[in-house]
PDB file with one MODEL, atoms N, CA, C and O in Angstrom:
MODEL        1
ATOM      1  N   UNK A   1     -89.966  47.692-206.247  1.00  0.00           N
ATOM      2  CA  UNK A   1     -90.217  47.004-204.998  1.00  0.00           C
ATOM      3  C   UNK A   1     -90.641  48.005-203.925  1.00  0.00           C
ATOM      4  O   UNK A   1     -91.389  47.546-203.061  1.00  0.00           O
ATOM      5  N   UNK A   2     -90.248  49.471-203.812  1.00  0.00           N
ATOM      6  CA  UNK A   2     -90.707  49.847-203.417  1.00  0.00           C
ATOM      7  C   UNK A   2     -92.091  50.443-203.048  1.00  0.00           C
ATOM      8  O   UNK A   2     -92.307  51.182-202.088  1.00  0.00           O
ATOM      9  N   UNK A   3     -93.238  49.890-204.204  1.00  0.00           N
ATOM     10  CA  UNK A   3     -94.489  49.955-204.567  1.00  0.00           C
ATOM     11  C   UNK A   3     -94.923  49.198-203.112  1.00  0.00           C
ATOM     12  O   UNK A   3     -95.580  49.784-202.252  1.00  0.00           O
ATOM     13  N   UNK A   4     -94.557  48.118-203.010  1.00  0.00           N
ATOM     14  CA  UNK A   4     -94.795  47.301-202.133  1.00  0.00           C
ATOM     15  C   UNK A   4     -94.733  47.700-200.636  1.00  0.00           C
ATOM     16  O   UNK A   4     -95.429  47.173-199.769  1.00  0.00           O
ATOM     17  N   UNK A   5     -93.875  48.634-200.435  1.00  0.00           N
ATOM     18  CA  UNK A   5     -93.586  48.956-198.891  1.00  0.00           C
ATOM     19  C   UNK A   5     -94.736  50.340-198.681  1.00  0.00           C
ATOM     20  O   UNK A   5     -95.144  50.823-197.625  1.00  0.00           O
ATOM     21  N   UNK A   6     -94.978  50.642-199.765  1.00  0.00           N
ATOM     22  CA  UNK A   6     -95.451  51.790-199.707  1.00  0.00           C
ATOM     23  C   UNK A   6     -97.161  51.907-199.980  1.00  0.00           C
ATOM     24  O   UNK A   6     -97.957  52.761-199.590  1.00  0.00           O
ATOM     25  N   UNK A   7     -97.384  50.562-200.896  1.00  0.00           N
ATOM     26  CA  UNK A   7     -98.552  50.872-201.216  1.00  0.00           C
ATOM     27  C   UNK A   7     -99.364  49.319-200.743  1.00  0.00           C
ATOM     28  O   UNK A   7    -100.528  49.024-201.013  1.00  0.00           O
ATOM     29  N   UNK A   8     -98.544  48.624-200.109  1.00  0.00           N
ATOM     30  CA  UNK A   8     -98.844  47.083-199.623  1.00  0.00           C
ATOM     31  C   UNK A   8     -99.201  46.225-200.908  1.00  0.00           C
ATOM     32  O   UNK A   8     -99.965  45.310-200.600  1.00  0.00           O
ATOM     33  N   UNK A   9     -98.893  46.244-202.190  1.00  0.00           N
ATOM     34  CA  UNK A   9     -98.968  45.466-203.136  1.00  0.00           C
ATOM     35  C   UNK A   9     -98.610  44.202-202.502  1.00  0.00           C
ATOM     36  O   UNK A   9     -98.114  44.099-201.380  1.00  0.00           O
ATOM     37  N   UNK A  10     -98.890  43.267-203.280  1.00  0.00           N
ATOM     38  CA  UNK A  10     -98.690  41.463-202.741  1.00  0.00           C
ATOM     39  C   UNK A  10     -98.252  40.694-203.767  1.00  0.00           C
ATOM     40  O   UNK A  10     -97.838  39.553-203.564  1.00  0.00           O
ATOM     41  N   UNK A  11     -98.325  41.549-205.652  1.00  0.00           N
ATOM     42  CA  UNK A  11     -98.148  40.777-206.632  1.00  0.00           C
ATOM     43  C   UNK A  11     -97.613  41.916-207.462  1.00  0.00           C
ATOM     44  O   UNK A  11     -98.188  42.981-207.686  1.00  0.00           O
ATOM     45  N   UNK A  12     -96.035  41.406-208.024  1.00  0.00           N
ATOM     46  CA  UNK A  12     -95.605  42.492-209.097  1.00  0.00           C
ATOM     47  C   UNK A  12     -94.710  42.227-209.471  1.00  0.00           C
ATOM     48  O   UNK A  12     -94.003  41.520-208.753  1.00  0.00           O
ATOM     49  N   UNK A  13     -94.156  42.675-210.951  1.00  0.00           N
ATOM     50  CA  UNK A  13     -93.472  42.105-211.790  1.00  0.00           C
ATOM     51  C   UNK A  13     -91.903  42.579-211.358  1.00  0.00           C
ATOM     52  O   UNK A  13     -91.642  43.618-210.751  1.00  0.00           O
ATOM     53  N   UNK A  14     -91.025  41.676-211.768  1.00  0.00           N
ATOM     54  CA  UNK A  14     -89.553  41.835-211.216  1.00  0.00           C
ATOM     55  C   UNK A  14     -89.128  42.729-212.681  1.00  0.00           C
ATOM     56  O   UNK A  14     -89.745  42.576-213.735  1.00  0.00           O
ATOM     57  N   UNK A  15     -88.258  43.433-212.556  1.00  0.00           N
ATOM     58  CA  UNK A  15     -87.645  44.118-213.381  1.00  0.00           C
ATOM     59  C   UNK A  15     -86.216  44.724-213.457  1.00  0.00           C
ATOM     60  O   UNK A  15     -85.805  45.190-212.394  1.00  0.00           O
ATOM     61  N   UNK A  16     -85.243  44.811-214.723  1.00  0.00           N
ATOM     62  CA  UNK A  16     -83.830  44.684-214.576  1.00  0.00           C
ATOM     63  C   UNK A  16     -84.457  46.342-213.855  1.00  0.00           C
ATOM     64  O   UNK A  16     -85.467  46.946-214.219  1.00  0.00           O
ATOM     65  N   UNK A  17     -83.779  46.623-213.105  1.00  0.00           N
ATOM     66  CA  UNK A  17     -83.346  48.068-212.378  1.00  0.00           C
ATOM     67  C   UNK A  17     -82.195  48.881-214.232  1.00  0.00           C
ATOM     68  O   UNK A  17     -82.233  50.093-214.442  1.00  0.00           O
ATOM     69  N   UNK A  18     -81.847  48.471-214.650  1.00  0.00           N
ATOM     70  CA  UNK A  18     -80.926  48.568-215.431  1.00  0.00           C
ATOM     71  C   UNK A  18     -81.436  48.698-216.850  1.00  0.00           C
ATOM     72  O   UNK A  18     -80.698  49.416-217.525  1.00  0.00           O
ATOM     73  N   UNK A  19     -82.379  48.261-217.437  1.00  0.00           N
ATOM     74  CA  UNK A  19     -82.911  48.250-218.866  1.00  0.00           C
ATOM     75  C   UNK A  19     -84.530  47.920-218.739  1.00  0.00           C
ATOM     76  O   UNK A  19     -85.108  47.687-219.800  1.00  0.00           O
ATOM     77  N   UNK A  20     -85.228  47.888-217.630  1.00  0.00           N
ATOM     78  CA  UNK A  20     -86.495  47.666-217.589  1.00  0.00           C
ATOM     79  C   UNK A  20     -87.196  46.383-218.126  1.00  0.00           C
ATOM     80  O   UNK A  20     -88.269  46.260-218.716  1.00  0.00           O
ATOM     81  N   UNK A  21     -86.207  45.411-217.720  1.00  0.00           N
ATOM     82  CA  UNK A  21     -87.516  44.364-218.866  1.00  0.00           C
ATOM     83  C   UNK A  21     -87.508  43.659-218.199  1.00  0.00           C
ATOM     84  O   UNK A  21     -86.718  43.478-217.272  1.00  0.00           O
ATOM     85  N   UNK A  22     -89.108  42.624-218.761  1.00  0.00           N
ATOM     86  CA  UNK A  22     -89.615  42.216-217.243  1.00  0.00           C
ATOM     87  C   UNK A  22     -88.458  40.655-217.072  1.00  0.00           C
ATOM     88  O   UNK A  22     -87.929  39.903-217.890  1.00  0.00           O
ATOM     89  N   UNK A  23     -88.474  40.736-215.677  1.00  0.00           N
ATOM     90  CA  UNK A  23     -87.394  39.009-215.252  1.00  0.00           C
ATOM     91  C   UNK A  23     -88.256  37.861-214.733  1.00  0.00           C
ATOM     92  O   UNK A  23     -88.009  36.668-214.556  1.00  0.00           O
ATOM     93  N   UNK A  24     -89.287  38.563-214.556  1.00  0.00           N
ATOM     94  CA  UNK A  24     -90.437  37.876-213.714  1.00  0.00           C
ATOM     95  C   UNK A  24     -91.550  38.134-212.784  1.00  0.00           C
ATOM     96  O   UNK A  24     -92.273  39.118-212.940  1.00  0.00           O
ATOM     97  N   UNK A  25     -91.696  37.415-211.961  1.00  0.00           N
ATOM     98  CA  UNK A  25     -92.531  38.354-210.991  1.00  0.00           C
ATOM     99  C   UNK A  25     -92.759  37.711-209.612  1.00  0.00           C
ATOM    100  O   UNK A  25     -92.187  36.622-209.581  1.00  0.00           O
ATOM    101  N   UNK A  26     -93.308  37.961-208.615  1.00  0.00           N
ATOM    102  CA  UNK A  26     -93.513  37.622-207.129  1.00  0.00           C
ATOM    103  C   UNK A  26     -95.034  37.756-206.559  1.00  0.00           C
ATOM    104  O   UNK A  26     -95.612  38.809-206.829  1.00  0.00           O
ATOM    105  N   UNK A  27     -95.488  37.119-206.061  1.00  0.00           N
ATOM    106  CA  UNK A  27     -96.596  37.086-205.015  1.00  0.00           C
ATOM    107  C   UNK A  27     -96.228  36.656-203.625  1.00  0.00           C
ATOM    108  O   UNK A  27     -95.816  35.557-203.253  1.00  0.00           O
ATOM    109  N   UNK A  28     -96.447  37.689-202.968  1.00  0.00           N
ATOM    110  CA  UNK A  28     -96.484  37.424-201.323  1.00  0.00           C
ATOM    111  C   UNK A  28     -97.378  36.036-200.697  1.00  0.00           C
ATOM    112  O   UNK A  28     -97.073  35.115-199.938  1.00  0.00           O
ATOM    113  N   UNK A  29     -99.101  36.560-201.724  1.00  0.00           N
ATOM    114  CA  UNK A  29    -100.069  35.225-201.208  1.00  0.00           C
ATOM    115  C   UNK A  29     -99.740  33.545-201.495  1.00  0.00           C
ATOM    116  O   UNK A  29    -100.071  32.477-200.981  1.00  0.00           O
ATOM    117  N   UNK A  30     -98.924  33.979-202.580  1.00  0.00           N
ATOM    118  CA  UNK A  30     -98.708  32.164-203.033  1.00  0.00           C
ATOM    119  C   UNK A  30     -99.051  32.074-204.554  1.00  0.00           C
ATOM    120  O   UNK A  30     -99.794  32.888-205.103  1.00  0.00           O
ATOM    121  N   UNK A  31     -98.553  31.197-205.090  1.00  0.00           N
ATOM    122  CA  UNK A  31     -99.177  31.144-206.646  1.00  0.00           C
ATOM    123  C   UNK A  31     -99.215  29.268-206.318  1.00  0.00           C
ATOM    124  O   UNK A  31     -98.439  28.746-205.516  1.00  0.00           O
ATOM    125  N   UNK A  32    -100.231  28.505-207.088  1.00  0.00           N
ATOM    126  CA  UNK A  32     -99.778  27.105-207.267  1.00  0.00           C
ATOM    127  C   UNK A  32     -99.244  26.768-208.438  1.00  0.00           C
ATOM    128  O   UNK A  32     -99.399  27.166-209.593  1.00  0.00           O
ATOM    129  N   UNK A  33     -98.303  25.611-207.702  1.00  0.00           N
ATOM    130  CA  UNK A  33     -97.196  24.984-208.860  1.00  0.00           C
ATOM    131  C   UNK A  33     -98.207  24.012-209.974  1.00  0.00           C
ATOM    132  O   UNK A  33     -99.434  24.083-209.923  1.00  0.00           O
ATOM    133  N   UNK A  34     -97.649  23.329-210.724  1.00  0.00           N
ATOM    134  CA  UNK A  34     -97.944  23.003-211.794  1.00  0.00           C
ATOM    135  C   UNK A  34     -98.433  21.645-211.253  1.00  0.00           C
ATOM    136  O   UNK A  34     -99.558  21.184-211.442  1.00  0.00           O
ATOM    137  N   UNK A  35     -97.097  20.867-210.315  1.00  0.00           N
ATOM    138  CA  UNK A  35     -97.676  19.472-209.644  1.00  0.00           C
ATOM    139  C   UNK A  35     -98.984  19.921-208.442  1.00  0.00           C
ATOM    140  O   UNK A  35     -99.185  19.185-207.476  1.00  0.00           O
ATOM    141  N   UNK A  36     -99.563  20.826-208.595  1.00  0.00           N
ATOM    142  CA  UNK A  36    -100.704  21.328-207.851  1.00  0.00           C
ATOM    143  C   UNK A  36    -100.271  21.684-206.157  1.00  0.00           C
ATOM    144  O   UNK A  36    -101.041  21.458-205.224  1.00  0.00           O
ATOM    145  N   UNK A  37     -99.379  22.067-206.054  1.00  0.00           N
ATOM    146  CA  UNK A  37     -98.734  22.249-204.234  1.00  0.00           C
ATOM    147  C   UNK A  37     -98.579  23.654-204.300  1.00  0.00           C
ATOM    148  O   UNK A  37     -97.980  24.203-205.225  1.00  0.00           O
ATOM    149  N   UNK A  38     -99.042  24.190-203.452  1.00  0.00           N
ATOM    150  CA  UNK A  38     -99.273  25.969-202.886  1.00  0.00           C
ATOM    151  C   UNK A  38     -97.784  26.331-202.483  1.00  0.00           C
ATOM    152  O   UNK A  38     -97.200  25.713-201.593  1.00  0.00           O
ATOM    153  N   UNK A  39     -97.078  27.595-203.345  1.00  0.00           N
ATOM    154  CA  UNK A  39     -96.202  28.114-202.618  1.00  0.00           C
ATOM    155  C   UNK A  39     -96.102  29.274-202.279  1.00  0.00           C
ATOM    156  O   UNK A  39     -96.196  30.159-203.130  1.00  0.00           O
ATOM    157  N   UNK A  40     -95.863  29.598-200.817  1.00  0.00           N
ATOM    158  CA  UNK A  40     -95.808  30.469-200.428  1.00  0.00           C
ATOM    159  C   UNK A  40     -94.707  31.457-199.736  1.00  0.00           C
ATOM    160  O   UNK A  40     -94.781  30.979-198.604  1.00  0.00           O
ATOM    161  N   UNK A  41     -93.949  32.270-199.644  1.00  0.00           N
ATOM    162  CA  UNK A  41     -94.508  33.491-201.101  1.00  0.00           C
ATOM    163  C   UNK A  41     -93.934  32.753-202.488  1.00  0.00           C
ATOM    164  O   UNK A  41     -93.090  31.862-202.398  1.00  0.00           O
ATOM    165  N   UNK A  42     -94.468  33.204-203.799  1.00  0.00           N
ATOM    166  CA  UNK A  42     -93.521  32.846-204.809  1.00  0.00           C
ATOM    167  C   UNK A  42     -93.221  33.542-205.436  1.00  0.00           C
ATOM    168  O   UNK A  42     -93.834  34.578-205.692  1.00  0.00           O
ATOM    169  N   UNK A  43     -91.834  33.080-206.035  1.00  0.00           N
ATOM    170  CA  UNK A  43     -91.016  33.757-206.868  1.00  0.00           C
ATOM    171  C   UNK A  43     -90.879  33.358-208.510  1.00  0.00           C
ATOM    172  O   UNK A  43     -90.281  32.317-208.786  1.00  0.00           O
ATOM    173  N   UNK A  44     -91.382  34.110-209.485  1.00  0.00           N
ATOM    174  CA  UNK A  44     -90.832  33.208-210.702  1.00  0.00           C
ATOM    175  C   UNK A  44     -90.255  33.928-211.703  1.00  0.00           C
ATOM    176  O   UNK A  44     -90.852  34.955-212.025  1.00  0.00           O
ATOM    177  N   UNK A  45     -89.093  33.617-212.368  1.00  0.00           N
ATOM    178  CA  UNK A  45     -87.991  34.048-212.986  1.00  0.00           C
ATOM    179  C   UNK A  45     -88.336  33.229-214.047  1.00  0.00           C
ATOM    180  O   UNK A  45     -88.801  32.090-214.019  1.00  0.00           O
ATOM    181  N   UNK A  46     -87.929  34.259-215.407  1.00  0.00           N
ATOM    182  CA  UNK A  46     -87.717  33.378-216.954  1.00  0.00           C
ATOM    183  C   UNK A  46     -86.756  32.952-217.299  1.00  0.00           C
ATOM    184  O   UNK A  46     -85.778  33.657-217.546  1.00  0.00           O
ATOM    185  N   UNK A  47     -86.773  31.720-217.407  1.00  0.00           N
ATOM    186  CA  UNK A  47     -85.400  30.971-217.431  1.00  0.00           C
ATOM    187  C   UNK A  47     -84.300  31.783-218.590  1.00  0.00           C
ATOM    188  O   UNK A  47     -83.085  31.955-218.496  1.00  0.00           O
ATOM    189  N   UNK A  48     -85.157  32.145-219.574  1.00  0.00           N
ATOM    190  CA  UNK A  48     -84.523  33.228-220.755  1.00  0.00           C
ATOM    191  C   UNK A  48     -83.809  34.048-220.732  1.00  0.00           C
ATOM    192  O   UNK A  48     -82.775  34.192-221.385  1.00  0.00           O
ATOM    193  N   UNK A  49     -84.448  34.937-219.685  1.00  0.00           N
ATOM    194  CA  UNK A  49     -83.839  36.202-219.146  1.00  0.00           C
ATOM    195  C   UNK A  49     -83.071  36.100-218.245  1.00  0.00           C
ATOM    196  O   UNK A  49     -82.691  37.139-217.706  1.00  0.00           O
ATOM    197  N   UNK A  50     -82.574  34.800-217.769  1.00  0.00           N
ATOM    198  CA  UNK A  50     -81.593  34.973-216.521  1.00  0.00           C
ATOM    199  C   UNK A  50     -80.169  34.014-216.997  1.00  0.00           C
ATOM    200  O   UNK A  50     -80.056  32.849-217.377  1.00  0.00           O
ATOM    201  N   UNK A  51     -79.224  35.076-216.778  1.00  0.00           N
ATOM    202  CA  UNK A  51     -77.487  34.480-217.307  1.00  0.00           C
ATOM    203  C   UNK A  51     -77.277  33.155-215.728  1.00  0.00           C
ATOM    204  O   UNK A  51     -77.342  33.268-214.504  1.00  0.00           O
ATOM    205  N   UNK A  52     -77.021  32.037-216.676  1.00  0.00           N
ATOM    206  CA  UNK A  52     -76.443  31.066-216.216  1.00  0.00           C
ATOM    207  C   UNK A  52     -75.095  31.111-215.612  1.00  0.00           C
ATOM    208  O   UNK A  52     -74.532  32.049-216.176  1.00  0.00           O
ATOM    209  N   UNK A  53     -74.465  30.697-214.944  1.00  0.00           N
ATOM    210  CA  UNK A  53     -73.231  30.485-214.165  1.00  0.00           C
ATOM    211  C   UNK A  53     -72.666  29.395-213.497  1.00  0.00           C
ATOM    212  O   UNK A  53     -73.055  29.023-212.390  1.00  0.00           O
ATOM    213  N   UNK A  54     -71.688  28.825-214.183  1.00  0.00           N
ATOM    214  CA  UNK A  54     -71.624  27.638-214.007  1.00  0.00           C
ATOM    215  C   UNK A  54     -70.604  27.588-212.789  1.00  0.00           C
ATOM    216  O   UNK A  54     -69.768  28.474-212.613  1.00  0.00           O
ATOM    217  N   UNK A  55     -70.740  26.469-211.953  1.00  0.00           N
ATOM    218  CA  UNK A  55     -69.688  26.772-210.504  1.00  0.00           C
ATOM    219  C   UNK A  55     -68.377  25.727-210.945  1.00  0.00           C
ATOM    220  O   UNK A  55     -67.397  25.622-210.208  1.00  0.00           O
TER     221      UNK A  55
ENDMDL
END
């Protein structure tokens, strides 16, 4: 993330800090959703790679 402060990136992949593998990724500009609606910024995570927690 620090790529970003430093080099003004807008799109890049999320990664465990801890074992390197990818979790997902982010765009500042927006990505569109699937029902066709612009989000801005977005965030998207693999449902795979991320531990559930139940409340």
């Amino acid at each position: 993330m620090l790529d970003l402060v430093l080099e003004g990136n807008i799109e890049q992949k999320l990664l465990c800090v801890g074992c390197n593998a990818r979790l997902g990724s982010f765009n500042w500009a927006g990505m569109q959703c699937s029902c066709g609606t612009w989000v801005n910024p977005a965030f998207q995570l693999h449902k795979n790679r991320i531990d559930e927690c139940p409340l």
